[in-house]
N, C-alpha and C positions, 0 to 999 in steps of 0.2 A: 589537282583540286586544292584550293586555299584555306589552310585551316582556318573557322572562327574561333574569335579569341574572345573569352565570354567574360566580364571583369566579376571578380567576387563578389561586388555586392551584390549583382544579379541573380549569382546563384545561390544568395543567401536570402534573396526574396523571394525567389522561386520555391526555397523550398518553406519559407512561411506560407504561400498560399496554398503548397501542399497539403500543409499541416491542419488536421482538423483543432481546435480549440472548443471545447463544450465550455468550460466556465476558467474566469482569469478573474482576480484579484487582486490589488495591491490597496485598498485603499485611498488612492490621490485624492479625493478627492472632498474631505472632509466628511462633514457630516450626515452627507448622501448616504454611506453604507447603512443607516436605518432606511432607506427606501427600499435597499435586496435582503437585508438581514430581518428574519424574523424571532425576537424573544418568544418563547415558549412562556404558558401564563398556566403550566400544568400546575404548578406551587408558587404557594406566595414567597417562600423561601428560597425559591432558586436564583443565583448570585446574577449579577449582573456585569454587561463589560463595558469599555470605554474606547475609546480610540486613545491608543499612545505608543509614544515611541520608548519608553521608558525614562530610566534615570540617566542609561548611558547609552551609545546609539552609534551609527556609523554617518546619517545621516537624519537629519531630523523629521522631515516631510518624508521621506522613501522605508523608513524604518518604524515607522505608524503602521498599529495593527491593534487586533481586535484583544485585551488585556482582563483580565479577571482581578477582580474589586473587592472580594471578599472574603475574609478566611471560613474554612469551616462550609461549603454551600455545595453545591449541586449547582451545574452550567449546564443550560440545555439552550441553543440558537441554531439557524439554519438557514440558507438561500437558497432557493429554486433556479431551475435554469432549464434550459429545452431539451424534453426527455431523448435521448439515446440508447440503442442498443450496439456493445462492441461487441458482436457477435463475427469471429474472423476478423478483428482489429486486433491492434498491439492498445492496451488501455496503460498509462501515465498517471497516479495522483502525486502530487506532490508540493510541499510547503514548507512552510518556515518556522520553529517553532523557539522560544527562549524562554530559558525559568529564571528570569530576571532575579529573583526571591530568592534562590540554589534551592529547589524542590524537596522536599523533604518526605511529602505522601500526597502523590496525584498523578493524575492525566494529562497526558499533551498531546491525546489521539485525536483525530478526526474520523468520522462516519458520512458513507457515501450510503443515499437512503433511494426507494424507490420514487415514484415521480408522487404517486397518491398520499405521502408519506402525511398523517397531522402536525403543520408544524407549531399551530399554536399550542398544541396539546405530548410536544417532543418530548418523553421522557426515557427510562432506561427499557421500558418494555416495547420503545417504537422497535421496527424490524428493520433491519440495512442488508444490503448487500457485502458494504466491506469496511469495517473496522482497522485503521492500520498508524502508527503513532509509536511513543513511548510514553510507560507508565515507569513510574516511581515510585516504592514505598518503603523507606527504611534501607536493611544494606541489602536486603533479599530479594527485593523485586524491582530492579532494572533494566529493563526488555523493552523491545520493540514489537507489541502487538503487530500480528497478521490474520487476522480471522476472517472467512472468508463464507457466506450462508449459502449452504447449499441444502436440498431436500426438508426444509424446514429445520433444519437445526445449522447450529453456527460451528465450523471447524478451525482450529487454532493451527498455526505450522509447526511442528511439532518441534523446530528447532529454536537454540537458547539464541537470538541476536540481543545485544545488547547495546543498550539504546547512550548519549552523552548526559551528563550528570553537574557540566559547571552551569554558569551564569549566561553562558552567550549565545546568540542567534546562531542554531544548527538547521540545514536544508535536510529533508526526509524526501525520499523519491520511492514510491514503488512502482515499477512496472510488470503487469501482467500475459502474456502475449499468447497469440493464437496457437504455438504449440505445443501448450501445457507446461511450458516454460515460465520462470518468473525470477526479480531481479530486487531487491532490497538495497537501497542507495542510501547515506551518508552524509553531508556536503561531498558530495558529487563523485565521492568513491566506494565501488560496492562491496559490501560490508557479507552477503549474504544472496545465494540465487540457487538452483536447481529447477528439480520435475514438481511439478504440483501435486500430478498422481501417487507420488512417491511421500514426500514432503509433509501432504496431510494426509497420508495411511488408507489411502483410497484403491491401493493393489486390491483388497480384498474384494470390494464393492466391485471392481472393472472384471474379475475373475466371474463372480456371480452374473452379471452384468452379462459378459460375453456367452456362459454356460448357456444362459437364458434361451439368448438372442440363436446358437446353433440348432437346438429344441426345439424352437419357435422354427425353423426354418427346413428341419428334418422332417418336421411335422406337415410343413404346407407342401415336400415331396412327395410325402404318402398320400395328401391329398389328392395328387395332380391338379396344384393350383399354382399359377404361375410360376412355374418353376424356370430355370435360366442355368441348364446342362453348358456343360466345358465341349469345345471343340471335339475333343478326340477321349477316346477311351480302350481300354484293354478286352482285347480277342476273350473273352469266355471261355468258346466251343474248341481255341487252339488248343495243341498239345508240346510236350516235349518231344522235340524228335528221338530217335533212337540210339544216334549215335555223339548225342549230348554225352560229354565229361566236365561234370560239375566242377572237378579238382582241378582240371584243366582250363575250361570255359567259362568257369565260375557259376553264379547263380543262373538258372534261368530265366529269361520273363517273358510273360507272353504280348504278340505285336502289336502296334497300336491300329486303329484302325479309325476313320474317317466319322464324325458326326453322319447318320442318318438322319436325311429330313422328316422332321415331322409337322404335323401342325400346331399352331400354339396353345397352350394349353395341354399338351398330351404328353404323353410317356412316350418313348421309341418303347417297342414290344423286346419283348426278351432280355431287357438292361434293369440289372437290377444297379441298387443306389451304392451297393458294395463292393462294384467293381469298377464302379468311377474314380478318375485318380483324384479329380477335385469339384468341388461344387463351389457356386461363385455365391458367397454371405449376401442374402440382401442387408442384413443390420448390421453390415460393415462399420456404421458412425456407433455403436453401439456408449463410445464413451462421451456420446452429445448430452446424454442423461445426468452425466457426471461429470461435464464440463466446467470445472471452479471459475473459470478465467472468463466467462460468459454471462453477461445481463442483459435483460429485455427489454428493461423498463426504468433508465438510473434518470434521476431527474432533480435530483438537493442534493446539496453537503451540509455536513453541519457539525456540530462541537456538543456532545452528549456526556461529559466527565464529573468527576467528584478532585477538589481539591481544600486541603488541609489549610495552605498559604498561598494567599491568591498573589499575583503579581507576572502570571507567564500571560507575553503575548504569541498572539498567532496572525501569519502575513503570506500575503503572495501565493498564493492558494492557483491550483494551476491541474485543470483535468484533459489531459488530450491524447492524440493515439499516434504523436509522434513522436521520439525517444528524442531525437534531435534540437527537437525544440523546444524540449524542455530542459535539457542540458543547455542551450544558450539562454531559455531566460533564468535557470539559474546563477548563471553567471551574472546576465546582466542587470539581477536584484539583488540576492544575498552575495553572490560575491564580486558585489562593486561596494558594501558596504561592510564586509566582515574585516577590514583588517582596522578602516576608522573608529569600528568599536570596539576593537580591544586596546588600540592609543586611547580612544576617552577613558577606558575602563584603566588605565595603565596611568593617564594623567591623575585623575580622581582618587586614587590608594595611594598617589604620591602625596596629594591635598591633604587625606585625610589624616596620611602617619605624622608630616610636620604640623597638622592642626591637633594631633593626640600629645605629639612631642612639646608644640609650645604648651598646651594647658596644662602637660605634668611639672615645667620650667614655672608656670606663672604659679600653680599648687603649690610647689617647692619655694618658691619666694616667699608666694603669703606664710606657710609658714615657719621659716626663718624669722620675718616681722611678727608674727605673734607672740613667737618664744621669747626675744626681744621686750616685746610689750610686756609679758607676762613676768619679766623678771625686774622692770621697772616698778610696774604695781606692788610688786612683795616689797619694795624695797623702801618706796611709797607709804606703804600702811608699816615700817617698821619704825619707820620717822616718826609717823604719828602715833606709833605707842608709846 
């Protein structure tokens, strides 16, 4: 049989139509983002953004994003997009963020909200599913937010990631996956990953949880209500024979014996629950309750933060449940422009030290010429005394 030979970009389209996409973002398209982006009108105070690509860039069109205007404010914005549940998905958020300004005290997270979310009315008490970013403030708190709402309250990951701190466009990726597994990304290298259950301190709760769940299901034995007995179980009425040597033979135990039929709903007579060797859990899922990695209902993103010095943009905003393919469009946004912006940022501090150097040479001259002037004039009014 002849092998087909499948050319790569085939299989690299293949796997985009794989790939679910719930919300994608880059901004191309000017001023249109006020037609998916909603400003929050909760305060008349809250800061407002711009489309820019900054002062320095890698690209000037591709490096446009959503920028904060003011120091000192509260940002509350958000877009909609067609509610989903990753419920058994692998969930992907991930973004672009830069403190063009070097940050000093704020936010550079983004929150993923439910689909009902108010968004003209977005402010710190709206409710989200996931919290995930860096915040900054001072030398103490530079971390990468993970918080994740579960059972009405919000839980943090208990561990310290910490988040970049210069001037340039950094890619943040989290991935959550269906088993209970989770992955905290970097520009594109991970930084931080483990158990969820573990991670946000959720042993205890899964323990309760489980206790519950065998209670709840000892209990519907005694009832004889649907109960769902193991194949085989141990002889009762056997005995040890006589000329059993335990030191020899070891432990005894008695034979197993064959499921008696009965009808459904019923006990087999004479089997009590304590000599069954297993009983099959109905609330086997029992940590569906406490699934962190699971949403019913996610339906907006949006930008909920406090900033001291406004100036960071945010770009390329990217929520999907393929790993793959967000690692290629991280590449083929932030890093097709990360190395252009740090030559403009590299050309620019060259500009600035010869335009600091000529003005201290032109300072320096003027005054030479004054001292100059100054010794003329004395010399001038000596004349004329």
């Amino acid at each position: 049989m002849a092998l087909v030979h499948v050319p790569l970009w085939a299989v690299c389209m293949l796997r985009v139509a794989l790939a679910t996409v719930y919300f994608q973002e880059e901004f191309l398209d000017g001023e249109h983002w006020r037609n998916r982006w909603v400003q929050s009108t909760n305060d008349s105070k809250i800061g407002h953004f711009r489309l820019s690509s900054g002062k320095f860039y890698g690209h000037k069109e591709k490096d446009k994003g959503l920028q904060t205007t003011q120091n000192g404010r509260f940002y509350a914005i958000s877009a909609r997009f067609k509610p989903f549940s990753n419920k058994g998905k692998t969930l992907v958020i991930q973004y672009t963020v830069k403190h063009e300004q070097k940050m000093d005290c704020g936010g550079g997270y983004i929150k993923l909200f439910p689909a009902d979310v108010d968004q003209k009315n977005l402010n710190g008490k709206s409710q989200y599913y996931i919290m995930f970013g860096p915040d900054i403030c001072g030398f103490d708190i530079r971390k990468v937010h993970v918080i994740l709402h579960f059972k009405n309250q919000y839980h943090s990951n208990k561990k310290s990631i910490r988040c970049k701190v210069d001037g340039f466009t950094h890619l943040y990726a989290l991935i959550l996956r269906p088993d209970l597994t989770y992955e905290v990304k970097i520009d594109g290298q991970s930084i931080e990953s483990g158990g969820i259950e573990y991670d946000w301190n959720l042993t205890s709760l899964k323990k309760m949880e489980k206790t519950s769940a065998e209670s709840k299901d000892w209990e519907q034995v005694e009832d004889g209500k649907s109960q769902d007995w193991e194949k085989h179980f141990l002889d009762a009425s056997a005995s040890k024979p006589s000329d059993w040597n335990s030191e020899l033979d070891g432990d005894w135990q008695a034979p197993m014996l064959q499921k008696p039929p009965y009808q459904d709903g019923l006990k087999p007579e004479g089997i009590d629950k304590d000599i069954w060797l297993h009983q099959k859990m109905k609330n086997t899922n029992y940590l569906t309750e406490y699934d962190l990695s699971e949403f019913e209902n996610i339906g907006a993103i949006g930008l909920e933060l406090w900033q001291v010095r406004s100036g960071t943009i945010f770009d390329n905003f990217l929520i999907t449940d393929d790993e793959e393919y967000a690692e290629n469009f991280g590449k083929a946004t932030w890093g097709e422009t990360k190395g252009p912006e740090r030559e403009m940022d590299a050309i620019q501090a060259k500009e600035e030290v010869k335009k600091a150097r000529e003005e201290d040479e032109q300072d320096l001259l003027m005054g030479r010429f004054g001292g100059q002037e100054n010794i003329f004039q004395r010399f001038h009014k000596r004349d004329e005394l």
